[in-house]
Backbone bond lengths (Angstrom), bond angles and torsions (degrees), N, CA, C in turn:
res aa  C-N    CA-C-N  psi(-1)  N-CA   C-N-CA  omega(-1)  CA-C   N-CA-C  phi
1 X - - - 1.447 - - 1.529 109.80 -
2 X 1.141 113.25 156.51 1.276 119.77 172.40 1.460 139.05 -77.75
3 X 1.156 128.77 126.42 1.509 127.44 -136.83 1.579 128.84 84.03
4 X 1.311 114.49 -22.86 1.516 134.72 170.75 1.365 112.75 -55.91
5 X 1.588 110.52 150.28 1.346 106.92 178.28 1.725 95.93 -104.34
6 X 1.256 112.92 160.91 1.624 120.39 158.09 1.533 109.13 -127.85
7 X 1.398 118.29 168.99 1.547 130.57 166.96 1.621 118.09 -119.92
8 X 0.813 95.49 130.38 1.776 106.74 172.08 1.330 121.41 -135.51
9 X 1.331 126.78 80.93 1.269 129.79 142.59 1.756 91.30 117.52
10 X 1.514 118.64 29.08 1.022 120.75 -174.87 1.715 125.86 101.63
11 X 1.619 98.40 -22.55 1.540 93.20 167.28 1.416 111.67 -109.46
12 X 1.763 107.91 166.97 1.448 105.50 -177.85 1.250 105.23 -113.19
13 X 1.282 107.73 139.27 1.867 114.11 -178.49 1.703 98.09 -117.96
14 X 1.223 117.38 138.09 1.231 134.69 163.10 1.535 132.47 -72.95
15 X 1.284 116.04 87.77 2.247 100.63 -179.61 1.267 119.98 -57.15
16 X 1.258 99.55 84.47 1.853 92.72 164.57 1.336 117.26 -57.22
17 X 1.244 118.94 -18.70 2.014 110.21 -150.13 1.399 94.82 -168.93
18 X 1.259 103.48 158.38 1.784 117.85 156.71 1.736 107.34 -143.84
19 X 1.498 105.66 171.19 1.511 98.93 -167.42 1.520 101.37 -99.05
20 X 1.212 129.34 -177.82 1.587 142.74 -154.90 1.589 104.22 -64.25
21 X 1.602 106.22 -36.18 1.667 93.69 172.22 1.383 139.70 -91.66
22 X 1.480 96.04 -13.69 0.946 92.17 165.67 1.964 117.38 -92.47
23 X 1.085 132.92 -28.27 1.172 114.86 162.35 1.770 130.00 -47.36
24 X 1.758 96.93 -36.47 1.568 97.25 163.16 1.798 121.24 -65.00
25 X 0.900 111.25 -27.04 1.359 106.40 178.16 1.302 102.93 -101.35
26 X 1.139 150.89 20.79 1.544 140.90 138.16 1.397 118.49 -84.79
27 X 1.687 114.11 -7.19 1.691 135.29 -176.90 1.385 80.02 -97.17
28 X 1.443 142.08 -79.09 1.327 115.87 -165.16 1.325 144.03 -42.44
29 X 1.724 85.46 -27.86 1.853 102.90 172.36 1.553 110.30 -87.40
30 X 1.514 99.97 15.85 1.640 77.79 179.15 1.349 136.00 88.82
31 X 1.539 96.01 -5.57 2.049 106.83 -160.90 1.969 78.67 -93.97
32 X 1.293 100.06 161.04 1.713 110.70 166.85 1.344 110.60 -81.69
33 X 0.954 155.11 139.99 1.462 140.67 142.40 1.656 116.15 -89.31
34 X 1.326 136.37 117.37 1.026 117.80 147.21 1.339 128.36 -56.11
35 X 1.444 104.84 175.88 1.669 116.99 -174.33 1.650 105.36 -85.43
36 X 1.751 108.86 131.45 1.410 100.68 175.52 1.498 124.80 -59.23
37 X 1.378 102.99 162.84 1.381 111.11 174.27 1.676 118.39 -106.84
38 X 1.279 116.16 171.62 1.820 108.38 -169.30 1.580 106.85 -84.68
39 X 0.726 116.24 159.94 1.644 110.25 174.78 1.190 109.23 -83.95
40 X 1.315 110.69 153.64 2.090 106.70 -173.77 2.215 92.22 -79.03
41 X 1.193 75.66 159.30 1.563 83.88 173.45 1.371 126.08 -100.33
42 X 1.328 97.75 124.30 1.707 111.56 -162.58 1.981 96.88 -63.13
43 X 1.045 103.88 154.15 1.560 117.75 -169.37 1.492 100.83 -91.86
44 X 1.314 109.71 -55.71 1.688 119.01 157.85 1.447 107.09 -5.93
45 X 1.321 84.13 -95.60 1.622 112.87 -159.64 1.050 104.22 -33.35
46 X 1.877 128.59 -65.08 1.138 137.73 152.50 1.419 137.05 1.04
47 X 1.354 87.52 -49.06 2.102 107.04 178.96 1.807 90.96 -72.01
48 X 1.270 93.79 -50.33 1.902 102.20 -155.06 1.137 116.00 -62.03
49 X 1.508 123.17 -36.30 1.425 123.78 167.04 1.607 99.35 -76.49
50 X 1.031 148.62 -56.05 1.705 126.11 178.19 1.387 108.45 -41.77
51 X 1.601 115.53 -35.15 1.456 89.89 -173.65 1.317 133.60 -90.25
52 X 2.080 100.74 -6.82 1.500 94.71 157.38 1.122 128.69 -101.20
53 X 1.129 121.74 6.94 1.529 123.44 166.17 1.608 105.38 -86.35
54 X 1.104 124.17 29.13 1.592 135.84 155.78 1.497 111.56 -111.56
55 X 1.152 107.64 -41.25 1.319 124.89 -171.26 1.984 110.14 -61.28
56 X 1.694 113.88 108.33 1.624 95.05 -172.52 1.723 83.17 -128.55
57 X 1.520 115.37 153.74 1.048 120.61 178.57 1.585 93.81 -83.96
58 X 1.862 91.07 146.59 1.870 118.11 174.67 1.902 100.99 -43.35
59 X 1.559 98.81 -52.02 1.335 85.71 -145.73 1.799 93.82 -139.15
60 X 1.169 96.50 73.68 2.075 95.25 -172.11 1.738 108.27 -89.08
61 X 1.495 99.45 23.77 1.991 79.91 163.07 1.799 104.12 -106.50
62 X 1.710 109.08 -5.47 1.381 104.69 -177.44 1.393 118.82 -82.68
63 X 1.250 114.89 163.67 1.433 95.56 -167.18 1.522 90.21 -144.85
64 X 1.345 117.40 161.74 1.643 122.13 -134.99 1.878 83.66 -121.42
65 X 1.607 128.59 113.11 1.287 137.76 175.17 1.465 88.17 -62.08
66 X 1.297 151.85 117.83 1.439 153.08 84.17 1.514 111.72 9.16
67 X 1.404 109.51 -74.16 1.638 106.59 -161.05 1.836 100.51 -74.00
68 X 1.520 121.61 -25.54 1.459 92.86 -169.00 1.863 96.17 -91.03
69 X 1.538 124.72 -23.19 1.305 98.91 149.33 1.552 137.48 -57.38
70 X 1.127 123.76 -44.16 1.889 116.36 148.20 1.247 121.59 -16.85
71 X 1.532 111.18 -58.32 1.402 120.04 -175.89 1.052 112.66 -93.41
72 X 1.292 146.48 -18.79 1.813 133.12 159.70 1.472 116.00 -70.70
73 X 1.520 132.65 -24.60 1.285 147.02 175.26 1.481 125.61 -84.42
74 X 1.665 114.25 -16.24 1.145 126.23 -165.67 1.945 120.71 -49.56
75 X 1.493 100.83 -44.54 1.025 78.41 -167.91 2.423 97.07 -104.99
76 X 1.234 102.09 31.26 1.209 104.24 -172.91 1.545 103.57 -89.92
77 X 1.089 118.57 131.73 1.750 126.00 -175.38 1.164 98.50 -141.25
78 X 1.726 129.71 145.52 1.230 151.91 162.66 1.326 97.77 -91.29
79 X 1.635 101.26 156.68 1.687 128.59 159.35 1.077 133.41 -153.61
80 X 1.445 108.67 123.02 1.595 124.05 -172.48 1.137 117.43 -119.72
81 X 1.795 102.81 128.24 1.784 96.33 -169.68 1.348 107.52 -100.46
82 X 1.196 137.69 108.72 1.476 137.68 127.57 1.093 158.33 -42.33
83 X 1.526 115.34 144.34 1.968 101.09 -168.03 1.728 85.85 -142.99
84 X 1.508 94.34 128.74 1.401 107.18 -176.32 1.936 97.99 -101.90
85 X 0.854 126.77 103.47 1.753 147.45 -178.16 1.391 109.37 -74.69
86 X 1.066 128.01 66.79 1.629 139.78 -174.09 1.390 98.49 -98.58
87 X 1.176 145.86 29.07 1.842 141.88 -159.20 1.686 75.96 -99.31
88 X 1.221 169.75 -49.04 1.141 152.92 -163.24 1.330 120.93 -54.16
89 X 1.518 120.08 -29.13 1.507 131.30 -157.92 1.706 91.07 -92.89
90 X 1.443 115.06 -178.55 1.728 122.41 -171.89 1.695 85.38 -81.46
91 X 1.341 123.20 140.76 1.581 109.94 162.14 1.551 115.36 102.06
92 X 1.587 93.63 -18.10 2.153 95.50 -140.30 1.422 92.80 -69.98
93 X 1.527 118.84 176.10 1.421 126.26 -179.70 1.943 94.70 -135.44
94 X 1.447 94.59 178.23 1.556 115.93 149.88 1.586 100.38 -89.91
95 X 1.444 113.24 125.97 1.520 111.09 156.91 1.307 103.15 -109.70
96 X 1.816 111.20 138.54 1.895 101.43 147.28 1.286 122.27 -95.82
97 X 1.368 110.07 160.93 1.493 98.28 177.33 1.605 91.15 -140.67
98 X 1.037 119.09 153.83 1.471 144.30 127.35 1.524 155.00 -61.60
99 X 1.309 128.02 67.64 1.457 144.47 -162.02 1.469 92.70 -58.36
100 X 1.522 127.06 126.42 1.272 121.45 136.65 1.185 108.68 -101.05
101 X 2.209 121.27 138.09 1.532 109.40 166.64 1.690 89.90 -127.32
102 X 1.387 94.98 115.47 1.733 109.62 161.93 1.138 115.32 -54.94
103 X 1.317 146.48 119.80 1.630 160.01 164.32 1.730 94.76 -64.46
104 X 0.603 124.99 0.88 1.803 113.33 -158.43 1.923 92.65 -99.53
């Protein structure tokens, strides 16, 4: 119902609202629906849109070639060696690994 709280997996989420079909089909069954409520306003979000509506690019008539970066990077690849340390678990090992990340 609307206004109700539920739990999932330990947290509680609040129903402010449902959309047009489903309130019609809780009227067919007979259930009441109240009228939704607004959602509180996240403070976040708030910050985040002020801070990109400040935010203007240096230089927005240039425009960034894709294909001749493709093609100057192509055959350039990074490598990073890793060791995944699982010896704690029943079984576990040291693994190494090797990351390749293609620039191209």
């Amino acid at each position: 119902d609307v206004g109700s709280e539920v739990s999932f997996y330990g947290r509680i989420y609040k129903l402010i609202d449902c959309d047009a079909f489903t309130r019609n089909f809780l009227t067919k069954l007979g259930v009441r629906v109240p009228p939704g409520f607004s959602a509180p306003e996240d403070p976040f979000l708030k910050h985040r849109q002020v801070a990109e509506g400040t935010q203007n690019p240096l230089r927005p008539y240039e425009r960034i070639d894709t294909l001749k970066q493709f093609i100057n990077h192509d055959t350039h690849v990074l490598r990073f060696w890793g060791v995944w340390d699982d010896s704690e678990s029943l079984y576990g090992d040291v693994r190494n690994f090797c990351v390749h990340y293609f620039l191209s």
